[in-house]
C-alpha positions as CSV (number, residue, x, y, z in Angstrom):
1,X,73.3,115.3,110.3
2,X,75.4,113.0,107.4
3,X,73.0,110.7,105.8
4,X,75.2,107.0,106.4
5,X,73.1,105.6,103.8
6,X,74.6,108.5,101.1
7,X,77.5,107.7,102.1
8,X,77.9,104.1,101.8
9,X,77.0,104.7,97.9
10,X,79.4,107.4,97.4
11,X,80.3,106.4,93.8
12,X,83.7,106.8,91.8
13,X,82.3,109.8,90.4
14,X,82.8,111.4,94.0
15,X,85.5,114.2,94.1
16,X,86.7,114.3,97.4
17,X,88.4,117.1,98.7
18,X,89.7,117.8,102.4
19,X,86.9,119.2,104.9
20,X,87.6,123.2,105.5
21,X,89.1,122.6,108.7
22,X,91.8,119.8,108.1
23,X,94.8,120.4,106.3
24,X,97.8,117.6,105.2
25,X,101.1,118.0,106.3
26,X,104.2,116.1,105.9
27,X,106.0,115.4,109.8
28,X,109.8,115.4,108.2
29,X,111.2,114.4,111.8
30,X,109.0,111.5,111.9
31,X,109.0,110.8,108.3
32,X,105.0,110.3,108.4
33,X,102.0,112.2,107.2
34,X,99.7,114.0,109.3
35,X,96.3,114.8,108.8
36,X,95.9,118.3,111.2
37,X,91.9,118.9,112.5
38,X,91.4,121.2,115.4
39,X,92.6,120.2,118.8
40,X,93.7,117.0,116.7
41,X,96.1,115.0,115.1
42,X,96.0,112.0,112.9
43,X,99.0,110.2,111.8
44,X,98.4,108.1,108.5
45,X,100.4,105.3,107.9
46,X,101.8,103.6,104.7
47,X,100.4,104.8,101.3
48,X,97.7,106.7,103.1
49,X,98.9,110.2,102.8
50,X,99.5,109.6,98.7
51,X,96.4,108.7,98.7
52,X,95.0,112.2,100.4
53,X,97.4,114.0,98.5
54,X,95.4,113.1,95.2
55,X,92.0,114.5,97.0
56,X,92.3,117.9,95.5
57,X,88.7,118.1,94.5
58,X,89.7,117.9,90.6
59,X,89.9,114.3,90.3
60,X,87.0,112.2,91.0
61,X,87.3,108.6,93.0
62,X,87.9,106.8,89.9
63,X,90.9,109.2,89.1
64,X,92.4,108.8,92.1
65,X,92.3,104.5,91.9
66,X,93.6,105.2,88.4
67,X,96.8,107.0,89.1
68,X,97.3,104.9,92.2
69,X,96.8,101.7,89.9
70,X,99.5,103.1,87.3
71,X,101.8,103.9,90.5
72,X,101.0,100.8,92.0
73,X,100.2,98.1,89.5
74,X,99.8,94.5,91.9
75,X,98.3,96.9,95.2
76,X,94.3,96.3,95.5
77,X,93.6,99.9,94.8
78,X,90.4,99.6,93.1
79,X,88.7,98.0,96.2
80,X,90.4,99.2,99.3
81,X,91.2,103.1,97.9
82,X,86.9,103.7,97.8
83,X,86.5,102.3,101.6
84,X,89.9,104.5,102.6
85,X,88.1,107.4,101.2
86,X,84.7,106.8,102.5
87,X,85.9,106.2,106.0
88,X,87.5,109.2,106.0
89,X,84.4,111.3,104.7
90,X,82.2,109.2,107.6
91,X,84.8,110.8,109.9
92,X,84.4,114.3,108.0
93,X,87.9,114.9,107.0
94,X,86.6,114.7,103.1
95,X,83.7,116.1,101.9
């Protein structure tokens, strides 16, 4: 059982990486992102796939806000990239 306490703290020195049984793929038809879990799809919108992309495991949260900042200098990174990522780990599609 996840510990929702932990996990509201996870801290920028967090190196997320995708859970073993979800992979990213890129829908070229669609022109979307998909993250693929079994027996499920999820379709991530806007800048949320560039944002898993970064997820490799190597880079720790503040990493990831970091690049995206550079990429994205006026975009709210630094608050809204840690909740995007700790969402998805309270769904266990990061670990």
């Amino acid at each position: 059982m996840r510990d929702t306490a932990t996990d509201d703290r996870v801290g920028l020195d967090w190196r997320p990486v995708l859970a073993r049984s979800v992979m990213l793929r890129h829908d070229r038809v669609r022109g979307v992102d998909l993250l693929l879990l079994p027996e499920r799809v999820v379709v991530l919108r806007g800048a949320a796939g560039s944002i898993v992309a970064l997820c490799d495991g190597a880079r720790d949260v503040a990493a990831i806000v970091a690049e995206l900042a550079r990429r994205h200098p006026d975009a709210p990174v630094g608050t809204e990239v840690p909740a995007f990522l700790r969402q998805l780990r309270a769904e266990g599609w990061l670990r």
